[in-house]
Backbone as CSV, one residue per row, in Angstrom:
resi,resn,N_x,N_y,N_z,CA_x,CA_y,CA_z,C_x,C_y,C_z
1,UNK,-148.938,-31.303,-105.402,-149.591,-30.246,-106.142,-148.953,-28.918,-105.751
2,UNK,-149.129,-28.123,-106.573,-148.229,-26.678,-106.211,-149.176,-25.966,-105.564
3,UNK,-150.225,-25.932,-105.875,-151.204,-24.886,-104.966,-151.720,-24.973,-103.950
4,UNK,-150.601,-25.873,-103.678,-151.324,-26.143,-101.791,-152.386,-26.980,-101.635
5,UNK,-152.917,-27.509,-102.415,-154.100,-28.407,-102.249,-153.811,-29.550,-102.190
6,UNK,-154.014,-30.352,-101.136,-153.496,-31.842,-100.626,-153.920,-32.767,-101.389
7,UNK,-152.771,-33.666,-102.088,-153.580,-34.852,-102.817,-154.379,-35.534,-102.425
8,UNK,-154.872,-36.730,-102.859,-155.960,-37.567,-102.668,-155.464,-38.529,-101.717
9,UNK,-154.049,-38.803,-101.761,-153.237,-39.911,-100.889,-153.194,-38.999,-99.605
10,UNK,-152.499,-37.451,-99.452,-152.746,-36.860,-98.386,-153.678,-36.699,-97.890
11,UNK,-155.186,-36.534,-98.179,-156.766,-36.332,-97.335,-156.342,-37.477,-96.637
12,UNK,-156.481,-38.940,-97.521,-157.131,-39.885,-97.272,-156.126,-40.118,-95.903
13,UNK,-154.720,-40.141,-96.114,-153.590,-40.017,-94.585,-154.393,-39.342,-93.173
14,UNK,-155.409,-37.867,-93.585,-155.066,-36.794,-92.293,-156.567,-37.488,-91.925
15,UNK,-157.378,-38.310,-92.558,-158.581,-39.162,-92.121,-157.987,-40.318,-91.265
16,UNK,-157.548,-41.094,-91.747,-156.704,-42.552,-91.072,-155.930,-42.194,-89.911
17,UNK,-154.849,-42.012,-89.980,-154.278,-41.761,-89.507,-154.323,-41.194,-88.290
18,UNK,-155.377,-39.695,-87.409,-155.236,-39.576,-86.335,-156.381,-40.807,-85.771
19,UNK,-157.606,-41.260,-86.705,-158.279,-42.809,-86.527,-157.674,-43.090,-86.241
20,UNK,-156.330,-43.992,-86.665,-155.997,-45.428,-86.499,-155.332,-45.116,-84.670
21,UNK,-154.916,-43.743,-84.646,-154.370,-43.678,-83.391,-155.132,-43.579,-82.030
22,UNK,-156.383,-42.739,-82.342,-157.736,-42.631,-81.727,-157.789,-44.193,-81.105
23,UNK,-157.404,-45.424,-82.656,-158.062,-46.420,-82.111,-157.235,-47.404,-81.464
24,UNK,-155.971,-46.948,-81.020,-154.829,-47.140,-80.609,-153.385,-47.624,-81.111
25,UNK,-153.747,-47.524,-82.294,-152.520,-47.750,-83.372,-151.100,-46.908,-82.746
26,UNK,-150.855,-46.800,-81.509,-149.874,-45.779,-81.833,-148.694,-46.672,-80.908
27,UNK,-147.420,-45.877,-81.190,-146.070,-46.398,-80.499,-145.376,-47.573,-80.927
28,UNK,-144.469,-47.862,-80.701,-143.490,-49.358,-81.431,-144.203,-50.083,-81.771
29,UNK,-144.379,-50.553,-83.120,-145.358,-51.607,-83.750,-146.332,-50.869,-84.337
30,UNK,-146.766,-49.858,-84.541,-148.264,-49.578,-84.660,-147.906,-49.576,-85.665
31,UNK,-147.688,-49.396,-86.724,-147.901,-49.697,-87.880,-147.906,-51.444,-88.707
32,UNK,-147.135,-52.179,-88.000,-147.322,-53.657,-88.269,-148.195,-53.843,-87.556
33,UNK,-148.847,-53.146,-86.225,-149.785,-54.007,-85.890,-151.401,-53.399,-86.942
34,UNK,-151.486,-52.763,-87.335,-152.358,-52.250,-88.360,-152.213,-52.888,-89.501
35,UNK,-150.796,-53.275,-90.164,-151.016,-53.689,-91.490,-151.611,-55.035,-91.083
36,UNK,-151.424,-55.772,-89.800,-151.644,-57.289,-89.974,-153.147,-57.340,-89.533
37,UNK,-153.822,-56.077,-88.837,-154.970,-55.796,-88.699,-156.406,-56.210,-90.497
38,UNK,-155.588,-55.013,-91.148,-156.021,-55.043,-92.192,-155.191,-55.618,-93.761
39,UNK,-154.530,-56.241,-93.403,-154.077,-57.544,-94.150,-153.758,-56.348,-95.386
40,UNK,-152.825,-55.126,-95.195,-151.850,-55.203,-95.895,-150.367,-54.989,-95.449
41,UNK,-149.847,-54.534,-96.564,-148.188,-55.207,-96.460,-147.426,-53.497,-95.560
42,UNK,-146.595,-53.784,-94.913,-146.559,-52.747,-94.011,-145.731,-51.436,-94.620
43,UNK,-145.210,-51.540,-95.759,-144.651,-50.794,-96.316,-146.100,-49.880,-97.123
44,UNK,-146.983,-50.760,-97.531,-147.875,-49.871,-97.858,-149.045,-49.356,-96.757
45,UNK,-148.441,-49.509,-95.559,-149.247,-48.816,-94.774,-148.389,-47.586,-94.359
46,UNK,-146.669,-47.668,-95.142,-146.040,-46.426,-94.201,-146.368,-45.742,-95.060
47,UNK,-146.741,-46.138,-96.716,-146.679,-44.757,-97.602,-148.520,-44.296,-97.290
48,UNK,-149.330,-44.727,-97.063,-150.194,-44.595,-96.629,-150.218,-43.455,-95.612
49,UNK,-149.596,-44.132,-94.495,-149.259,-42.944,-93.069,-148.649,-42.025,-93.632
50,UNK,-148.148,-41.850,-94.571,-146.820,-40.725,-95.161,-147.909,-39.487,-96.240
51,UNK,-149.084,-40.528,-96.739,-149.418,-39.766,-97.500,-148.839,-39.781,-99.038
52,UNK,-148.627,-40.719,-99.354,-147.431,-40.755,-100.892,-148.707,-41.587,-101.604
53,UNK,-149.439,-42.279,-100.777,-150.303,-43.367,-102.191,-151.660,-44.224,-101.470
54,UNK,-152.113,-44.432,-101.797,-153.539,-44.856,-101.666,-153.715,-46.076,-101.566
55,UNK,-154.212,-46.707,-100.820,-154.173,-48.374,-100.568,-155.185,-48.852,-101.829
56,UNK,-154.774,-49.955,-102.244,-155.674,-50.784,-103.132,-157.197,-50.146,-102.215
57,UNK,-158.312,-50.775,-103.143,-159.357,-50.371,-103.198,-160.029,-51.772,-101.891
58,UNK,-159.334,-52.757,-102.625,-159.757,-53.730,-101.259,-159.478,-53.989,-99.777
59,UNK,-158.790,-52.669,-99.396,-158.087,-52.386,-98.396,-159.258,-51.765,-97.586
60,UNK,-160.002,-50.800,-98.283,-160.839,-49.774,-97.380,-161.994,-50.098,-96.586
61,UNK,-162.463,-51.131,-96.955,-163.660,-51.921,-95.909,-163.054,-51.981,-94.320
62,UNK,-161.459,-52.963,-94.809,-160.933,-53.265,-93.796,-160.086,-52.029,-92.472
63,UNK,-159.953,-51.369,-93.431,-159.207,-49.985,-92.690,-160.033,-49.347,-92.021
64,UNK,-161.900,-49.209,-92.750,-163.003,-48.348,-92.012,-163.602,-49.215,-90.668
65,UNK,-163.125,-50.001,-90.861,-163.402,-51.178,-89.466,-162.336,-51.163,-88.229
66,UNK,-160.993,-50.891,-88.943,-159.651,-50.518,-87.644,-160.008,-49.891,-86.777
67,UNK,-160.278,-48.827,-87.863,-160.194,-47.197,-87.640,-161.287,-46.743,-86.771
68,UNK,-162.456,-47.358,-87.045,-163.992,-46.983,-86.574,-164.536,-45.668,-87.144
69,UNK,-164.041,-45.902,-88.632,-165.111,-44.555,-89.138,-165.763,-45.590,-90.198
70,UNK,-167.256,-44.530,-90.498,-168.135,-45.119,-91.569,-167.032,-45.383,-92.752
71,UNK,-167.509,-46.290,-93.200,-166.493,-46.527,-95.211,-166.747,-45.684,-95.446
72,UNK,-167.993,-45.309,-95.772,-168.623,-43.956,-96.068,-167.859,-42.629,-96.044
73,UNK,-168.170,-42.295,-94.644,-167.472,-40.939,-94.562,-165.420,-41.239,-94.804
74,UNK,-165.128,-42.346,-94.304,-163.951,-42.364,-94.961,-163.067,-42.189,-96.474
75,UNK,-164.085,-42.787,-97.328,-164.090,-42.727,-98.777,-164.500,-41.137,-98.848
76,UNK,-165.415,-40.243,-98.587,-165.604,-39.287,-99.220,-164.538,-38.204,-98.207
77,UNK,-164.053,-38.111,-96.834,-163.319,-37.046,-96.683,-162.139,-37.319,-97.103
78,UNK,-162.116,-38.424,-96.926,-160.666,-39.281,-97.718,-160.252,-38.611,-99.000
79,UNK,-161.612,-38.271,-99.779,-161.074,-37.595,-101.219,-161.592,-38.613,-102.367
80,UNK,-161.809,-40.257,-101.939,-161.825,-41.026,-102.322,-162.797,-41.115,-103.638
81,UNK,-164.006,-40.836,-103.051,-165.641,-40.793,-103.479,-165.802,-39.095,-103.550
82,UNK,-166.901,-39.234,-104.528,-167.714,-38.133,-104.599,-168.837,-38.058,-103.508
83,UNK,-169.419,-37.151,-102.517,-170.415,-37.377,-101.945,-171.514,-37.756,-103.003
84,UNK,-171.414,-37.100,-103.995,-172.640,-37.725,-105.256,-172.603,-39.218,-105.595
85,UNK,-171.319,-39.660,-105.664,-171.029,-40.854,-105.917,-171.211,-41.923,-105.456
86,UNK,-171.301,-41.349,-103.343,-171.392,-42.419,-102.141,-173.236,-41.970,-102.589
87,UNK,-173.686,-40.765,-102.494,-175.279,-40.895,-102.537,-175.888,-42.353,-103.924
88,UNK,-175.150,-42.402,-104.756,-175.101,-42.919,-106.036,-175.422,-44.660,-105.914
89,UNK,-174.214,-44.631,-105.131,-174.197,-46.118,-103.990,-174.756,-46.680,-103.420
90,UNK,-175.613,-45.646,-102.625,-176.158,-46.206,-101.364,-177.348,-45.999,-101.600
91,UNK,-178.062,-45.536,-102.993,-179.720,-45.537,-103.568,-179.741,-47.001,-103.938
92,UNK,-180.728,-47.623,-103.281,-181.090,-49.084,-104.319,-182.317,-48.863,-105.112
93,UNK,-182.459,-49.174,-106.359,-183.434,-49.517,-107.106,-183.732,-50.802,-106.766
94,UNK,-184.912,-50.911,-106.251,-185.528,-52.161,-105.618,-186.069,-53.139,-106.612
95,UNK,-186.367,-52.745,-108.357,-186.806,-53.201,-109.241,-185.726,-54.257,-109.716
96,UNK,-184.403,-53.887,-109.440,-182.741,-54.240,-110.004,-182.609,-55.427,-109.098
97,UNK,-183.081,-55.556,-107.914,-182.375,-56.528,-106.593,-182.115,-58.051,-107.146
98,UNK,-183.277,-58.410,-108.256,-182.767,-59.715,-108.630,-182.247,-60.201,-110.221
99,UNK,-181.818,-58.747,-110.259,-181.008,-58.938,-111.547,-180.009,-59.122,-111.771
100,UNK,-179.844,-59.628,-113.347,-178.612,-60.215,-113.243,-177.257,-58.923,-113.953
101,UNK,-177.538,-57.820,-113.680,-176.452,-56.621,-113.425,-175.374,-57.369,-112.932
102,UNK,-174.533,-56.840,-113.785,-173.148,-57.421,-113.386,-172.385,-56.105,-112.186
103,UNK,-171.497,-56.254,-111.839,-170.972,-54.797,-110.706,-170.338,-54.290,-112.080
104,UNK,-169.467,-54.378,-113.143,-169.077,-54.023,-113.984,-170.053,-52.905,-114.651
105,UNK,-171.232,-53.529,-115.247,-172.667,-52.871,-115.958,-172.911,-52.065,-115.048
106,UNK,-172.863,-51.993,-113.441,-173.240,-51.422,-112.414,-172.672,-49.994,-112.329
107,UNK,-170.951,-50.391,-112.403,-170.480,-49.571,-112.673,-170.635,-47.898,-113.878
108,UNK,-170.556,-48.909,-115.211,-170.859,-48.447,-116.167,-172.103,-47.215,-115.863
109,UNK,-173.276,-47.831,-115.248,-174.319,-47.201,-115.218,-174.244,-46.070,-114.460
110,UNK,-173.432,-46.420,-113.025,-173.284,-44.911,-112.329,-172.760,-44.180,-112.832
111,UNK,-171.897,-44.201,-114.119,-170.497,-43.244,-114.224,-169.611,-43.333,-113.956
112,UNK,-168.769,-44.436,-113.205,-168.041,-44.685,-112.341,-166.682,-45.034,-113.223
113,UNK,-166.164,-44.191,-113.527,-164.830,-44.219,-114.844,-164.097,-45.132,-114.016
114,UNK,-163.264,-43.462,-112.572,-161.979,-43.960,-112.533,-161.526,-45.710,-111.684
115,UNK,-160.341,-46.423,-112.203,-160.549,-47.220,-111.868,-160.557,-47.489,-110.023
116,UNK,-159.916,-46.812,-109.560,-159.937,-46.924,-108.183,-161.544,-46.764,-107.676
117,UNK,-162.417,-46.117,-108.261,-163.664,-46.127,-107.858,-164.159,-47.393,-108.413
118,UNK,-164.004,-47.568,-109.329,-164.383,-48.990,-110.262,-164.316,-50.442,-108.774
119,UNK,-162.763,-50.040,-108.875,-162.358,-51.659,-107.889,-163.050,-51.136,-106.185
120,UNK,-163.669,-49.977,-106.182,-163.879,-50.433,-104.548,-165.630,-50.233,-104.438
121,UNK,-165.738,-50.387,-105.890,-167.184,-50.399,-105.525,-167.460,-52.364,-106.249
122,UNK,-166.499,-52.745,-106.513,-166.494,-54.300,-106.769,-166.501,-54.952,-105.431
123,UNK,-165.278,-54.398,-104.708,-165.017,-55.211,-103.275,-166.313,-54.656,-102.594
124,UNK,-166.853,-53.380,-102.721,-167.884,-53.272,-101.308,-168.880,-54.498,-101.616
125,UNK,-169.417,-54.117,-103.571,-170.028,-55.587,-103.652,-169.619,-56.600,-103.027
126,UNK,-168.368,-57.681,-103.348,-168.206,-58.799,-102.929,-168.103,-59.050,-101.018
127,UNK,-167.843,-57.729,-100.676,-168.202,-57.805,-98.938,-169.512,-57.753,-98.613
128,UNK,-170.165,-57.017,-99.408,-172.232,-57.311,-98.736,-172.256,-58.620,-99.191
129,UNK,-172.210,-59.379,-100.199,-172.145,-61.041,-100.622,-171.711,-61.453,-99.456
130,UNK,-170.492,-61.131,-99.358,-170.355,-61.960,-97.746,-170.710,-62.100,-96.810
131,UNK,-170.923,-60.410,-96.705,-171.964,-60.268,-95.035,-173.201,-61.240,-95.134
132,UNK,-173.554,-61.387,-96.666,-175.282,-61.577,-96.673,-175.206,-63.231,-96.360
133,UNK,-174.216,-63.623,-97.073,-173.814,-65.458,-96.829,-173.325,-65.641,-95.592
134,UNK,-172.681,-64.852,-94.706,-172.455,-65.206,-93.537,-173.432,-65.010,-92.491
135,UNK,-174.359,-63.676,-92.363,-175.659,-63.953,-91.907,-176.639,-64.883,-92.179
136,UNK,-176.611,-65.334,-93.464,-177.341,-66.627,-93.655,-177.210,-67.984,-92.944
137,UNK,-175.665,-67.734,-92.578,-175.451,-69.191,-92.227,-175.874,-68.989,-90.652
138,UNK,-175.473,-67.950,-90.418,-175.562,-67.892,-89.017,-177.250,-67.831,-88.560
139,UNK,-177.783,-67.388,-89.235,-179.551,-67.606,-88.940,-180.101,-69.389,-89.499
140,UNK,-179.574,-69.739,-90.156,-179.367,-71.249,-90.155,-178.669,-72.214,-89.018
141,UNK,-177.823,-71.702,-88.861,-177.038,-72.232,-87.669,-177.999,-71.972,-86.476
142,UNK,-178.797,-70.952,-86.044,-179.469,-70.785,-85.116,-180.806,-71.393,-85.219
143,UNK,-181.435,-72.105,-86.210,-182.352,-72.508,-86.739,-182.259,-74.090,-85.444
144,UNK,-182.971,-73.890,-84.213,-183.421,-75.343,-83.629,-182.621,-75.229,-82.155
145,UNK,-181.897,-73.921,-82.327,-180.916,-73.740,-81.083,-181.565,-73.924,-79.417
146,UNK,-182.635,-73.326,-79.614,-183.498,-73.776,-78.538,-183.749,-75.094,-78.081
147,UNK,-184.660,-75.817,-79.371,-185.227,-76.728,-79.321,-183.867,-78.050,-79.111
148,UNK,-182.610,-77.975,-79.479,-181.513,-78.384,-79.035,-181.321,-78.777,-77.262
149,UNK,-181.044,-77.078,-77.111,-180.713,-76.939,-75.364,-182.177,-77.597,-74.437
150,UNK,-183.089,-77.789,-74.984,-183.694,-78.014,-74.182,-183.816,-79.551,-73.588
């Protein structure tokens, strides 16, 4: 941009980036050892570090977990999200919980045009699915654990 105002790929860099080092990403390797952290390809973690481009949308769960910042605050100083957008998100209508809303319709409904907001509010969906099926199993799995050891 000419007016000095840092793109969206640059925020989201000057967020990550002193993170990933904070979280020890730094010196020979740190960047392969980050991409294999968060399972992407290491060239798109240099343009990332460089500031040239924005990781897929299914990247950012995994990066706010490297890094140890909220998704949250990562997506919005990042540039990523609107703070209106993360507030937008993180309201549940409790009436909706067993409907059959698609994340698409979901989308639609917030406003949620661009597609990079589109695809990472799909993946946050399909990661609470996971969290929620993998806590399931695991409170199943614990289901008799006692009554086992004893």
């Amino acid at each position: 941009m000419t007016d000095g105002t840092p793109t969206r790929a640059q925020r989201f860099a000057a967020i990550v980036v002193p993170a990933a080092e904070r979280a020890g990403y730094t010196g020979h390797g740190a960047k392969a050892r980050f991409a294999r952290d968060v399972g992407m390809a290491e060239s798109g973690v240099t343009r990332l570090w460089q500031g040239t481009a924005l990781p897929d949308a299914r990247f950012y769960a995994a990066i706010s977990e490297a890094i140890g910042v909220d998704l949250g605050t990562l997506l919005v100083e990042g540039g990523v999200l609107s703070p209106e957008s993360l507030q937008s998100l993180s309201e549940t209508d409790r009436t909706r919980v067993d409907s059959t809303l698609t994340p698409e319709e979901a989308a639609d409904r917030l406003g949620i045009r661009d597609e990079v907001g589109r695809q990472l509010l799909y993946a946050t969906i399909e990661r609470l699915k996971r969290l929620e099926s993998d806590e399931a199993s695991d409170h199943n799995a614990d289901r008799g654990g006692t009554a086992a050891q004893m």
